[in-house]
PLY file of the C-alpha trace (Angstrom):
ply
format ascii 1.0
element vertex 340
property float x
property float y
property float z
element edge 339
property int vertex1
property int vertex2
end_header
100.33 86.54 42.21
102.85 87.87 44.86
105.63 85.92 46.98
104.36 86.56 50.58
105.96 86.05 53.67
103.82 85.37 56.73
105.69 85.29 60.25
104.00 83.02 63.02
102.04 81.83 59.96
101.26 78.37 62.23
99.79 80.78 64.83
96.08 81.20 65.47
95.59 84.12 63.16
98.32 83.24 61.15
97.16 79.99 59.71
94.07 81.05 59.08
95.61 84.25 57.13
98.01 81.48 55.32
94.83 79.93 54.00
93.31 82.59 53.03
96.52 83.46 50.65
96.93 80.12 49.30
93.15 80.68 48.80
93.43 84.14 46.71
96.26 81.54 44.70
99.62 83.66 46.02
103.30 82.01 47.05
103.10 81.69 50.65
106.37 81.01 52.64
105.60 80.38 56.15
108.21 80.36 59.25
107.30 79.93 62.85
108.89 78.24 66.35
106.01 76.85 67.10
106.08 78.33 70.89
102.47 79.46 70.48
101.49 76.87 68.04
102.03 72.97 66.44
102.76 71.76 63.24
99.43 70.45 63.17
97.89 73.36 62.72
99.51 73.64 58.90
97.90 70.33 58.33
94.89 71.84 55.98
97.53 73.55 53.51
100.61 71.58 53.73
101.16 70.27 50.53
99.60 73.16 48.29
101.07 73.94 45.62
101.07 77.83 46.84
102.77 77.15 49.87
106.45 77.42 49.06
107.92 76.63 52.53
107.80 76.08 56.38
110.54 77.25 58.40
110.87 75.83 61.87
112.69 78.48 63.48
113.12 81.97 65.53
113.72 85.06 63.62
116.38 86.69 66.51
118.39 83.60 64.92
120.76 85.31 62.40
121.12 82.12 60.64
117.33 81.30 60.64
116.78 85.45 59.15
118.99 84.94 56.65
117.49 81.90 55.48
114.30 83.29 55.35
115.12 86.39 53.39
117.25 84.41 50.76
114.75 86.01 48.20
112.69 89.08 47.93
109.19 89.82 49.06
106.18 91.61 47.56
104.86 91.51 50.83
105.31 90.47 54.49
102.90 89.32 57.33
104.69 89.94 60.70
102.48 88.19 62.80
105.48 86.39 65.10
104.90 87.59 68.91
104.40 87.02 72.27
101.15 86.64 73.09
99.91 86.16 77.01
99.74 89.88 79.03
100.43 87.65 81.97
104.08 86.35 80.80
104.58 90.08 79.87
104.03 90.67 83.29
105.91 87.56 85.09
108.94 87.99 82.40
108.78 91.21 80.48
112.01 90.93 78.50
111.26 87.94 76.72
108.14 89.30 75.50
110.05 92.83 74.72
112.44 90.42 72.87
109.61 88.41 70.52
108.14 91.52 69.92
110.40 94.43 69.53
113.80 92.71 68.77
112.24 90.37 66.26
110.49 92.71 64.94
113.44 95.10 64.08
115.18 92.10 63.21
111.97 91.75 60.27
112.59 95.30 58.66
116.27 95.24 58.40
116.07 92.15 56.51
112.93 94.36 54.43
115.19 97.43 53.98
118.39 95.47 53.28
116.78 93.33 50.45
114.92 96.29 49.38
117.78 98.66 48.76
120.23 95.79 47.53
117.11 95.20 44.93
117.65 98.92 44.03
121.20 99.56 43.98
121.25 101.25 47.14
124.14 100.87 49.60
123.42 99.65 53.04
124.89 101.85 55.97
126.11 104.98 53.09
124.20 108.34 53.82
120.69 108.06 52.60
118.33 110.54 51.69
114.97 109.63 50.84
113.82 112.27 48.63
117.19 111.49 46.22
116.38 107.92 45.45
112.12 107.66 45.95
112.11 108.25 42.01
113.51 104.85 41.68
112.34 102.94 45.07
108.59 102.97 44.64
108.18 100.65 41.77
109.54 98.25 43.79
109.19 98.29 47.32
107.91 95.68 49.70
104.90 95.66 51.77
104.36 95.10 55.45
101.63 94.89 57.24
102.54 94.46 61.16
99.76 92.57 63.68
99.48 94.74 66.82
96.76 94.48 69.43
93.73 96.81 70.97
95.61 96.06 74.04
98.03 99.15 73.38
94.52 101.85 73.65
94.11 103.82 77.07
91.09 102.95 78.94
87.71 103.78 77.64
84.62 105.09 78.94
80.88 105.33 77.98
79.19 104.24 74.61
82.05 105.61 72.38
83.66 103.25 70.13
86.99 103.42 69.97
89.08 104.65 66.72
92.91 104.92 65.94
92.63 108.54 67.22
92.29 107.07 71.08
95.27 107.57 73.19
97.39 104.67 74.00
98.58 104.31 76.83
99.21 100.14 77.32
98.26 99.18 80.82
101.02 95.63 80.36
104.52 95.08 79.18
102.68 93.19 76.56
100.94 96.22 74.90
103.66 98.78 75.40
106.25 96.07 73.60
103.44 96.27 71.21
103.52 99.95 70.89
107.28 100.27 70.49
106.91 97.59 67.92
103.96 99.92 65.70
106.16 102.74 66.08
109.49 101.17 64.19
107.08 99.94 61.95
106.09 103.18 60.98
109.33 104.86 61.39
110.83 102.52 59.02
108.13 103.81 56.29
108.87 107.35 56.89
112.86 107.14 56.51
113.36 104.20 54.03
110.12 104.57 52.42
109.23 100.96 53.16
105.36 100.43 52.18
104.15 99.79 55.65
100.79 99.52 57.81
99.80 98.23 61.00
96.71 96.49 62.20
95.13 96.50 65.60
92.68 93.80 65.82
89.90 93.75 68.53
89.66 90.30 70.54
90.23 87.70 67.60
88.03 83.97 68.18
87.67 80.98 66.47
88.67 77.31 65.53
92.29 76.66 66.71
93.00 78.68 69.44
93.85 77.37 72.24
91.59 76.32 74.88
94.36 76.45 78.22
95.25 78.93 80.25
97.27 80.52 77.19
93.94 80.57 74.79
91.48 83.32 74.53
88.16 83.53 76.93
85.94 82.27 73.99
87.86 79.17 73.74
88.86 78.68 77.26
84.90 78.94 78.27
83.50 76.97 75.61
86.54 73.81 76.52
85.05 74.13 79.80
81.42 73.66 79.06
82.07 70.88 76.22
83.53 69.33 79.37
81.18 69.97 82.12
83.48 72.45 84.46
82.71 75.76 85.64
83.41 78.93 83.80
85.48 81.01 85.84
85.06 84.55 85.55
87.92 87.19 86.07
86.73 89.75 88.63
83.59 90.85 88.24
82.67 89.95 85.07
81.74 93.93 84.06
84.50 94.19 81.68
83.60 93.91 77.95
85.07 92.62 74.62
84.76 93.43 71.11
84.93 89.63 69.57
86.24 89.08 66.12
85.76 85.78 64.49
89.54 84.58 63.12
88.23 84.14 59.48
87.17 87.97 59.30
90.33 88.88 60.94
92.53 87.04 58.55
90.47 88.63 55.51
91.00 91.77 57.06
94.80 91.52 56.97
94.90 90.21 53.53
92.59 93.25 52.21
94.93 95.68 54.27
98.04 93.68 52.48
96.85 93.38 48.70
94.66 96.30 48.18
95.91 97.76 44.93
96.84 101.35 45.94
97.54 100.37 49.41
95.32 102.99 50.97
96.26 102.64 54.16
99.97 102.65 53.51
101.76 104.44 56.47
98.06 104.27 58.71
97.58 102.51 62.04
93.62 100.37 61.20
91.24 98.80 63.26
89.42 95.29 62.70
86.50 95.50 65.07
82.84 94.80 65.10
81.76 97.69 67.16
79.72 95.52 69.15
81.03 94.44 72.51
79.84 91.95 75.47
80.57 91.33 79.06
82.91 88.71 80.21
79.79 87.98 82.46
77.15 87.87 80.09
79.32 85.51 77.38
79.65 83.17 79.80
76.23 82.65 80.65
75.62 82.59 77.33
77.93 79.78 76.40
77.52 77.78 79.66
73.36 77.95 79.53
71.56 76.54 82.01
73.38 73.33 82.60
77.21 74.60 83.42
77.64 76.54 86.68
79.34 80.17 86.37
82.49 81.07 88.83
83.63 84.44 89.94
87.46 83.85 90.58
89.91 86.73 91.59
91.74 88.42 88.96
95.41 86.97 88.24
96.42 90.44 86.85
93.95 93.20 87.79
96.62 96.00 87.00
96.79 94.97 83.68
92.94 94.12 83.18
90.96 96.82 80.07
87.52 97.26 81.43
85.59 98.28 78.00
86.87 96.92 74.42
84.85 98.14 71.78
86.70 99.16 68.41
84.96 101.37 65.36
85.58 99.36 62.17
84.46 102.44 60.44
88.17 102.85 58.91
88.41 99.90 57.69
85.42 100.03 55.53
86.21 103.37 54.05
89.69 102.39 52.81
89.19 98.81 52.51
85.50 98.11 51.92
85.87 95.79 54.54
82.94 94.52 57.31
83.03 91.60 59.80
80.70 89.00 58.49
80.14 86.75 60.94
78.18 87.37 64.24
78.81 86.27 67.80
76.24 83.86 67.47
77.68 81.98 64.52
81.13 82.63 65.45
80.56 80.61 68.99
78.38 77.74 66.92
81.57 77.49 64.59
84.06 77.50 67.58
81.89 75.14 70.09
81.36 72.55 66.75
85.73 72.52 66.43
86.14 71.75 69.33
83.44 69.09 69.84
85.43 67.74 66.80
88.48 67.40 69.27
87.45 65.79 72.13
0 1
1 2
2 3
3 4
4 5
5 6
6 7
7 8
8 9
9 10
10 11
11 12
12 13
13 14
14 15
15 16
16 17
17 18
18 19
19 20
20 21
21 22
22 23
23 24
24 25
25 26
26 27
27 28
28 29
29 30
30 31
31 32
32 33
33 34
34 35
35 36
36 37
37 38
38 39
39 40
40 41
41 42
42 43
43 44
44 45
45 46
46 47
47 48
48 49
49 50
50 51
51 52
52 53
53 54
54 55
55 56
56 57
57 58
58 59
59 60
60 61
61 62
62 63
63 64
64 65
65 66
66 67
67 68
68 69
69 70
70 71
71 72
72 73
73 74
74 75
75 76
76 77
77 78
78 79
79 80
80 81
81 82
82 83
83 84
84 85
85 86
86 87
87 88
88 89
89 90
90 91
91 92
92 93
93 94
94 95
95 96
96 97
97 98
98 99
99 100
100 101
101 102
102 103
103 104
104 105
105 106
106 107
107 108
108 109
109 110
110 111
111 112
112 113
113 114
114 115
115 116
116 117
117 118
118 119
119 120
120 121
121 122
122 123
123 124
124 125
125 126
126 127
127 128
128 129
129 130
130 131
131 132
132 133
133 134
134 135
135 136
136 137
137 138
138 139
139 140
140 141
141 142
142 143
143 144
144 145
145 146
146 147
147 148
148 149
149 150
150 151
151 152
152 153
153 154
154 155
155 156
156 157
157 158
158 159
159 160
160 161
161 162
162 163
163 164
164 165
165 166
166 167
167 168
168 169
169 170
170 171
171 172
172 173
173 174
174 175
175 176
176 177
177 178
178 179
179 180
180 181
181 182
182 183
183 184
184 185
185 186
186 187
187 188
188 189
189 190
190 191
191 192
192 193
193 194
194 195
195 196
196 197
197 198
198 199
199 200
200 201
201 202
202 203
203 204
204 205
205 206
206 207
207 208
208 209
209 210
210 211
211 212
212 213
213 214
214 215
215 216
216 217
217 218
218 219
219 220
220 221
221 222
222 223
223 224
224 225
225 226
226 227
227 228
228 229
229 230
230 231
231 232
232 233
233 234
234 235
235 236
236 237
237 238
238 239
239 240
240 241
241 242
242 243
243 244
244 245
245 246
246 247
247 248
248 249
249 250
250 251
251 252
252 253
253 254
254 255
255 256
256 257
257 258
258 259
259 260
260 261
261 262
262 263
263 264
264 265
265 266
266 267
267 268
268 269
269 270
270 271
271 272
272 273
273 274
274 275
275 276
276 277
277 278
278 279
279 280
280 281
281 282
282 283
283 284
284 285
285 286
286 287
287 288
288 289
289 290
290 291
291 292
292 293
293 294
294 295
295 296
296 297
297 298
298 299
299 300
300 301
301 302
302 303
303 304
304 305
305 306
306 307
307 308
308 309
309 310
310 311
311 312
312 313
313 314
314 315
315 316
316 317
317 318
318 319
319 320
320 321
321 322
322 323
323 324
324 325
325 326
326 327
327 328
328 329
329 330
330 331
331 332
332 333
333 334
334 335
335 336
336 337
337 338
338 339
């Protein structure tokens, strides 16, 4: 059993990740604004025994850091971020702010509590190689949530791996970028235990279904309800579509595998399979809800192919998406039929 720490654990990935640690029977403290997300959203765990706490609150807030970090972690989810490319774009420092402040902000409170743990003075000259002997027993663990959004543009059948180039095409992704890279600085000169994810296009029950939600849930709100789907463009541009429950068992496989064997690695969580903007909506809207073709609200900032190779994944972590599109959009339509 390990104390775990998940940031924007009410989030759309991040409850679902919550549950799947209360689930596995760890200690589970949560904290979250709720900018991206309700209390609601908790509801199916609040009150297990695993769950240790919810704190309302923004990490940049000293006072709100230093109450979370009033006890060590084994490990720490750092899910908390911006999450719309088209805020990047209208306000790009609050978004560099949620993503790269905060997330500095989440490994100095990892590195303080982790050399305090060990004896090791904050802010005197540190060399790694001097004190590792006596760090690695007990070092934290954190796994950081990036995005696919951060890859160059890609081309052809090829399925993208970690190898790609990046070269983020939003404020959004390059925040994201910068974020992944202190990440993985902070493992090379503290010797923090440290990966990051980069999940493909991420579906499912509980994300939102406005203007701020993901296509699958934006389309399938709109057929539940009769309106058109509106395309972006010309509907050519493709996804790779992860159902939320395989990306939240994805992160807690990266997090708890024993030898952590993809400590200081940047992983994928894809399916390798992608599909047109175009040809999900007429699959969702059928023959009874009319399809739109609407001009693009950020074209600039628009990937045209999406497809990610899981095939790292399953050699380190044995792990491999289990549910299809076609399930996945039968799970997500029946949620939100639930709702209406």
């Amino acid at each position: 059993m390990k104390r775990v720490l998940v940031t924007g654990g009410a989030g759309f990935i991040g409850r679902a990740l919550v549950a799947r640690l209360l689930e596995l029977g760890h200690r589970v403290v949560v904290v979250d604004d709720y900018s991206n997300s309700s209390p609601e959203s908790l509801d199916e765990v609040r009150g297990h025994a695993g769950l240790e706490a919810i704190v309302v609150g923004d990490l940049k807030d000293p006072v709100i850091l230093k109450r979370v970090f009033d006890a060590p972690y084994d490990l720490v989810f750092h899910l908390a971020a911006s999450i719309r490319v088209q805020d990047s774009i209208d306000d790009p420092r609050t978004t560099f702010d949620n993503d790269v402040t905060l997330t500095f902000n989440v490994l100095e409170a990892c590195r303080q509590q982790y050399f305090a743990a060990n004896g090791v003075e904050v802010g005197a000259p540190f060399h790694l190689d001097e004190v590792a002997p006596r760090l690695l027993d007990r070092r934290p663990r954190l796994v950081f949530t990036s995005t696919c959004m951060v890859y160059d543009r890609a081309f052809g059948a090829a399925l993208i791996e970690e190898s790609h180039p990046t070269r983020p095409a939003s404020p959004y992704g390059a925040s994201k970028i910068a974020a992944e890279n202190l990440v993985l600085s902070y493992g090379h000169s503290y010797g923090l235990s440290v990966a990051v994810a980069r999940p493909f296009n991420t579906y499912g029950p509980f994300q939102k279904s406005n203007l701020e939600g993901g296509v699958v849930s934006i389309f399938l709100a709109n057929a539940l309800a009769g309106r058109a789907l509106n395309v972006k463009g010309d509907g050519t541009q493709t996804r790779d579509l992860l159902y939320v429950d395989d990306c939240a068992r994805f992160l807690a496989m990266l997090g708890l595998s024993t030898a952590f064997e993809a400590d200081g690695l940047v992983v994928n969580a894809a399916t390798g399979v992608d599909v047109s903007i175009a040809a999900l909506a007429g699959i969702i809207a059928g023959a009874d809800v009319p399809v739109a073709f609407v001009a693009h609200d950020h074209p600039q900032a628009e990937i045209q192919k999406l497809c990610g190779s899981n095939a790292k994944a399953e050699r380190l972590l044995g792990f491999v998406p289990e549910v299809n599109l076609a399930d996945g959009l039968k799970r997500t339509r029946a949620f939100l039929a639930s709702r209406v």
